[in-house]
N, C-alpha and C positions, 0 to 999 in steps of 0.2 A: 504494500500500500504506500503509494508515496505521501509527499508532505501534501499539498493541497488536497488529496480526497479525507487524511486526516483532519484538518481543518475545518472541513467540510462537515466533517461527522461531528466533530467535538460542538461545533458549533450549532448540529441540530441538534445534539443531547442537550447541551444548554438552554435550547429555545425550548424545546418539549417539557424539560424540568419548568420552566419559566410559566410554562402557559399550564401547568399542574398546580403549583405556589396558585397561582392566581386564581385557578378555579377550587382549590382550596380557601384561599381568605375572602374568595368572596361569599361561599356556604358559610362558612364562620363566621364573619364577620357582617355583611349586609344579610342573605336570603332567612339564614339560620335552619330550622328542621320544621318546617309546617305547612298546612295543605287544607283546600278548601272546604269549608265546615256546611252542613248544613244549613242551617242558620245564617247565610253570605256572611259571616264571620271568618276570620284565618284562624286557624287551629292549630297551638302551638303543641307539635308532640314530644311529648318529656318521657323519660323514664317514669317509676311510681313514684319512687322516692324523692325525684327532683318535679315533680308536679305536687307532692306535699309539702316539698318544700317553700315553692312560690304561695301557695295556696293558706299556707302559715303565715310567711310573711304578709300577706294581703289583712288577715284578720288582723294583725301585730296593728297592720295601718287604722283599721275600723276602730281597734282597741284605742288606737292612740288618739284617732278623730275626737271617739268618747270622751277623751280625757279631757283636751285639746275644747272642745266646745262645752264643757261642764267649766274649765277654768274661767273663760271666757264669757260665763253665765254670772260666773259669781265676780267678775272682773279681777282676777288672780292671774295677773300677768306674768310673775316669777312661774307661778303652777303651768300657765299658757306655757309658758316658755320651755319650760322642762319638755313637756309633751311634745311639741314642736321636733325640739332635738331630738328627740327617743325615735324621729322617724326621718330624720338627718342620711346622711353617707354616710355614718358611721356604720347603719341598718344595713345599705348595700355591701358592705365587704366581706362577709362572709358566706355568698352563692360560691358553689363550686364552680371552676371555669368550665369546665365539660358543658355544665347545663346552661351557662352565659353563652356560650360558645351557639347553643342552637335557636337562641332566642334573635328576631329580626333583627336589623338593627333601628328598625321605627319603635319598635319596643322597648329596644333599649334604652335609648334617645330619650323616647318619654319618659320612662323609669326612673332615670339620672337626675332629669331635668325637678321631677319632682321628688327625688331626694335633696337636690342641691335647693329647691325652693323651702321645704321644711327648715332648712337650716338657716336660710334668711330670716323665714318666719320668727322662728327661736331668736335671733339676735335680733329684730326689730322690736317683738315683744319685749325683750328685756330692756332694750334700749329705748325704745319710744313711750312704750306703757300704755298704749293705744287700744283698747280692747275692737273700736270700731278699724281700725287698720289693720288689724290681725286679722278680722273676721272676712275684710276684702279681698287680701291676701291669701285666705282660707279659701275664699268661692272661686277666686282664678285657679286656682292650684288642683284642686278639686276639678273644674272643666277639662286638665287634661287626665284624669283617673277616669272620666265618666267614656270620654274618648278612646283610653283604650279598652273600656271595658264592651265598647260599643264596634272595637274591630278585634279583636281575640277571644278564645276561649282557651284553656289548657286541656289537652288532651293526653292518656298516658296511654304510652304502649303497652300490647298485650302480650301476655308471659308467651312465650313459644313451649 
């Protein structure tokens, strides 16, 4: 084999790897693992264990909401505030990456976005003492939960 057909080849290994990476991160990263639901919802399919898991975290949020809006009843800013945080990105960090990995990434996007707004929440609470800013804060934040709840469902796969 001379030098140029070697070249040749090295060089389409290269591309082939290349075009592999990419349709790997973009299943990881954008598509994720989901398929059309009955319901014209996207249907994200998890494992059992990582569909209890999201599905935990989701109450955690309810749980926190409760908190979160009972503070804010009684005008307890600091209590707002705690509650707020308790649903902060600190909450995101412990999904296992497998199961972040199959999630879209308009899922994820939203997900973040309103981790990282609980966490505003929490520091403006504390800092403003606004019961009525908190709670505006509270209903945007909330339009994008209702949004995805309005394009995804979780689905678990079936034991084989």
């Amino acid at each position: 084999m001379n030098q140029t057909t070697r070249q040749r080849l090295q060089l389409g290994t290269i591309v082939v790897l290349l075009l592999v990476i990419a349709a790997m991160a973009y299943k990881f990263i954008v598509a994720g693992s989901v398929e059309p639901a009955a319901d014209g919802r996207m249907a994200i399919v998890l494992e059992p264990g990582e569909r209890d898991f999201v599905l935990r975290e989701m109450r955690g949020f309810v749980a926190g909401l409760q908190q979160l809006t009972a503070a804010l009843a009684r005008d307890d800013m600091k209590a707002a505030a705690s509650a707020a945080s308790g649903m902060g990105m600190h909450a995101a960090h412990g999904a296992p990456a497998a199961m972040v990995a199959k999630l879209p990434l308009q899922f994820k996007t939203l997900g973040f976005s309103v981790h990282r707004e609980f966490d505003t929440i929490a520091a403006d609470a504390e800092r403003l003492g606004d019961a009525k800013h908190t709670l505006a804060q509270l209903a945007d934040t909330l339009q994008k939960c209702v949004a995805c709840h309005d394009a995804y469902q979780f689905k678990a796969t079936v034991a084989h």
